[in-house]
C-alpha positions in Angstrom: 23.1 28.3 -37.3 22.1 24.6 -37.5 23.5 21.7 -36.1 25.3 18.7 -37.4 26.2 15.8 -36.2 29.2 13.8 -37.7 29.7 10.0 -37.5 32.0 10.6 -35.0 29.3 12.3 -32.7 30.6 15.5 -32.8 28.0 18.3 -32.8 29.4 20.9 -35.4 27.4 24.6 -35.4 27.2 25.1 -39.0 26.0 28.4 -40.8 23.5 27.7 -43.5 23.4 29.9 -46.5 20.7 32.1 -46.6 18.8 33.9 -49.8 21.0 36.2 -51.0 24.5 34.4 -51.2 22.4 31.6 -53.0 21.0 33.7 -55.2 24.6 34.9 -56.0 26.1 32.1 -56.7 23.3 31.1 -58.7 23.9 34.6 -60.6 27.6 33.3 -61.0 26.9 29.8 -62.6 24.3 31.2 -64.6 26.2 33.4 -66.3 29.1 30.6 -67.0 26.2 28.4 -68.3 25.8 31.2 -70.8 28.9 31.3 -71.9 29.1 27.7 -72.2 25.9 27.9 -74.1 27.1 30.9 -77.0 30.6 28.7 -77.2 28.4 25.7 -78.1 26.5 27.6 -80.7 29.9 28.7 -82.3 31.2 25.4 -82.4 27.9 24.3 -84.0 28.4 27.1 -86.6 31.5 26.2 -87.2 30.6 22.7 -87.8 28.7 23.6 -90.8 25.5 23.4 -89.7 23.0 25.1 -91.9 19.5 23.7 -91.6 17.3 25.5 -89.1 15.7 22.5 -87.7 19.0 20.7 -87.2 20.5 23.9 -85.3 17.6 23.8 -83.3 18.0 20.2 -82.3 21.4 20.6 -81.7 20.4 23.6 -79.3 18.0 22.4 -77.4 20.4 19.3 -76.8 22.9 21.6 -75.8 20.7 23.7 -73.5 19.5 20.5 -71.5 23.0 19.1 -71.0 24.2 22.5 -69.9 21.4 23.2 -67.6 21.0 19.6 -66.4 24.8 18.2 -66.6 27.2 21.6 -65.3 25.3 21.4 -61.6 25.5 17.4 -61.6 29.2 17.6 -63.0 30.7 20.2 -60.7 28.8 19.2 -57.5 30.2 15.4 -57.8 33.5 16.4 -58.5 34.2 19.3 -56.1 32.5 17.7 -53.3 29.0 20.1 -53.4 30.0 23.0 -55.1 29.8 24.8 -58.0 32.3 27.8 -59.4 29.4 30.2 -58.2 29.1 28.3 -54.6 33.1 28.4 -54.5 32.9 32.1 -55.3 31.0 33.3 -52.1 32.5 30.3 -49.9 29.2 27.6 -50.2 28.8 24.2 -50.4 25.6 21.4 -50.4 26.5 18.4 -47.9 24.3 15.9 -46.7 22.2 16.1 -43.3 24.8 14.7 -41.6 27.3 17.1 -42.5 29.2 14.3 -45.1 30.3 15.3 -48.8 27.7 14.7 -51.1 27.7 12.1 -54.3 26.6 11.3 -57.6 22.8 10.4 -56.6 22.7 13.9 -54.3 23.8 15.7 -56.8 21.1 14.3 -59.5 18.5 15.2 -56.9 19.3 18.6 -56.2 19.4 19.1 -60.0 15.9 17.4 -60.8 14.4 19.3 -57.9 16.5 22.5 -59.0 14.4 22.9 -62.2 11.5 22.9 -60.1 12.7 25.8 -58.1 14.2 27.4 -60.8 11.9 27.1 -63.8 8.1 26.3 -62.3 6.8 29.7 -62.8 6.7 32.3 -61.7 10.5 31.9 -62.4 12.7 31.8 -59.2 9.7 32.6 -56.4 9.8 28.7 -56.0 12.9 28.2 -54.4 13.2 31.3 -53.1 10.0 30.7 -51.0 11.3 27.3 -50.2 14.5 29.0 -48.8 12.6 31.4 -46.8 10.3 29.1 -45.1 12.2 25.8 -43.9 14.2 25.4 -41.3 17.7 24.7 -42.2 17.0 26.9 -45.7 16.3 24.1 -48.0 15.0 24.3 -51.1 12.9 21.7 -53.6 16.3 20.1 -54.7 17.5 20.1 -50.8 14.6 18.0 -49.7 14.3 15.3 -52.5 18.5 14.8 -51.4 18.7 15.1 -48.1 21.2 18.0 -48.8 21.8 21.3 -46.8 24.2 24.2 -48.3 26.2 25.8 -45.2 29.2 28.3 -45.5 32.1 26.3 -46.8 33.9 24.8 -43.3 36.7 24.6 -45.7 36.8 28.5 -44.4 35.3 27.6 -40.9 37.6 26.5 -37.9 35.6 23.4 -36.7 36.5 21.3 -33.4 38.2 18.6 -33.7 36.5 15.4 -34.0 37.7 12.4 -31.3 36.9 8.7 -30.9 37.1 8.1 -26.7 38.2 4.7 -26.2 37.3 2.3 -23.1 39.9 3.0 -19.8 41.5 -0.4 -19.3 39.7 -2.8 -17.3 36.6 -1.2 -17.8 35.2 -2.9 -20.8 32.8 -5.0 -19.0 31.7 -2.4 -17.1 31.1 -0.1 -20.1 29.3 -3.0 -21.8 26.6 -2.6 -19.2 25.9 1.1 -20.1 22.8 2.0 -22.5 23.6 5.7 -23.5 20.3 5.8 -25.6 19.2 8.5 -23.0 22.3 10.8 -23.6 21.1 14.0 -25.5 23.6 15.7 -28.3 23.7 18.5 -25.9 24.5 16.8 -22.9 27.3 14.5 -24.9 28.8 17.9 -26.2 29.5 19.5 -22.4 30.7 15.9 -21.2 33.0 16.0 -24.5 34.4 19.3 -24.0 35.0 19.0 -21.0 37.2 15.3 -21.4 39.1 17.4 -23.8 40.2 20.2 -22.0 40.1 18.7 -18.4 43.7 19.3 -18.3 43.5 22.7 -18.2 42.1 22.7 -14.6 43.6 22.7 -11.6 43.7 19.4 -10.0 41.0 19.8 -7.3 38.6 21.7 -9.9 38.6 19.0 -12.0 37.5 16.1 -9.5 34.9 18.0 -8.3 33.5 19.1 -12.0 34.1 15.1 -13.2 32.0 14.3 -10.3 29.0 16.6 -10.8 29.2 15.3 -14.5 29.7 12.2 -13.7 26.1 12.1 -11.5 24.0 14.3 -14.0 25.1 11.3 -16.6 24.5 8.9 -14.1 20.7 10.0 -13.3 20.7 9.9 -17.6 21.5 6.2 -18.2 20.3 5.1 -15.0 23.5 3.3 -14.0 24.3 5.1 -10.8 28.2 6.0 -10.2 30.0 5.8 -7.5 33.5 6.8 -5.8 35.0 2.8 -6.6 34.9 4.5 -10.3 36.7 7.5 -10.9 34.4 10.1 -12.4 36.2 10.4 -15.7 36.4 6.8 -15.9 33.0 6.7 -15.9 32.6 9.4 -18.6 34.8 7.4 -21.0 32.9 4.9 -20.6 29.4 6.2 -21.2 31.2 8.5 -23.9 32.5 5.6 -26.0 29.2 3.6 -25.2 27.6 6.1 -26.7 29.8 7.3 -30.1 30.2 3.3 -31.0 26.5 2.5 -30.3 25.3 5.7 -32.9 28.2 4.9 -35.3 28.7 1.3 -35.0 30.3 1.0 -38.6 33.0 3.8 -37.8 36.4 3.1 -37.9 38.3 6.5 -36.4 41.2 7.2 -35.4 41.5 6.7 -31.6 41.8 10.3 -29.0 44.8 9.5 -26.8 45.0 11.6 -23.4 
């Protein structure tokens, strides 16, 4: 499991795809590349051609578009996956969890035929699977890319943008979050969103224990003029807008 975090500062637990599903889908597009490969050597029998130099031009044409264009096409258009990744539920995204694009998918296919074909055949990216971190392989690291389990198939929380309580704005303007750790912004999160669920004198007391662990973070001390969750809001939205200042979300309402 690897984290991601989202432009709206949300820290998704994503499962990266390991050897053998890769391997898999690989065995799936493959196979359609193959096919793709004997229907192009029909057509070009069909067209008449006879010479065996120009069938072998026309071939090895064929074979580099197939092998270079069906990762770049499919990738690009179905937003990081291929028929075999769709097959067992992958897809490549970008270290920040975001769809990938035209220059991601180049780059995974460039450093694909290093994984692929640098001999011996395969070991490559296998071994480059097997030893980093968050799975990545050749391709992966020249793109910035990461293949997980499709979240199209995952049940992911639900990303908010916290706005600034009323008459605070000033007061939140004061606030550097830079200290605030993805951990620590996930438990203050979770607990904004489900606060609700507590009993009335629960939640005071667990908005003011937050509200002082945060406080001893951004060294702005809080105190009981602010009401704790005020205070989280604040530091909250301080610190989703100073990450992601270019974001334009849709705002949580309470």
């Amino acid at each position: 499991m690897d984290g991601i975090i989202t432009p709206e500062a949300v820290v998704l637990e994503l499962e990266t795809a390991g050897v053998a599903s890769r391997v898999w889908a690989g065995t799936v597009d493959l196979g359609i590349q193959i096919l793709l490969l004997v229907f192009l050597s029909g057509v070009l029998a069909a067209a008449g051609a006879t010479s065996g130099s120009d069938v072998d031009t026309a071939m090895a044409i064929a074979v580099a578009v197939v092998l270079m264009g069906y990762p770049v096409v499919f990738e690009t258009l179905l937003r990081g996956r291929t028929p075999g990744k769709r097959v067992f539920g992958l897809r490549a995204v970008t270290l920040e969890g975001a769809p990938i694009r035209l220059r991601h998918a180049v780059l995974r296919m460039m450093g694909g035929l290093v994984d692929r074909f640098l001999p011996p055949l395969g070991v490559t990216g296998t071994l480059m699977v097997l030893g980093t971190a968050r799975h990545q392989r050749v391709g992966d690291l020249m793109a910035g890319t990461i293949v997980i389990r499709d979240p199209d198939r995952t049940r992911l929380p639900p990303a908010v943008w916290f706005p600034v309580p009323p008459g605070y704005e000033q007061f939140a303007a004061s606030i550097d979050p830079t200290a605030l750790t993805d951990a620590q912004y996930t438990v203050v999160r979770s607990f904004l969103m489900r606060n609700r669920e507590l009993t009335p004198e629960a939640r005071y007391r667990l908005a003011v224990d937050l509200a002082e662990r945060v406080a001893e973070r951004v060294h702005l001390p809080w105190t009981p003029a602010i009401h704790p969750e005020a205070y989280l809001l604040c530091v909250i939205a301080r610190y989703q807008r100073r990450t992601f200042p270019q974001y334009q979300p849709t705002v949580w309402r309470s």
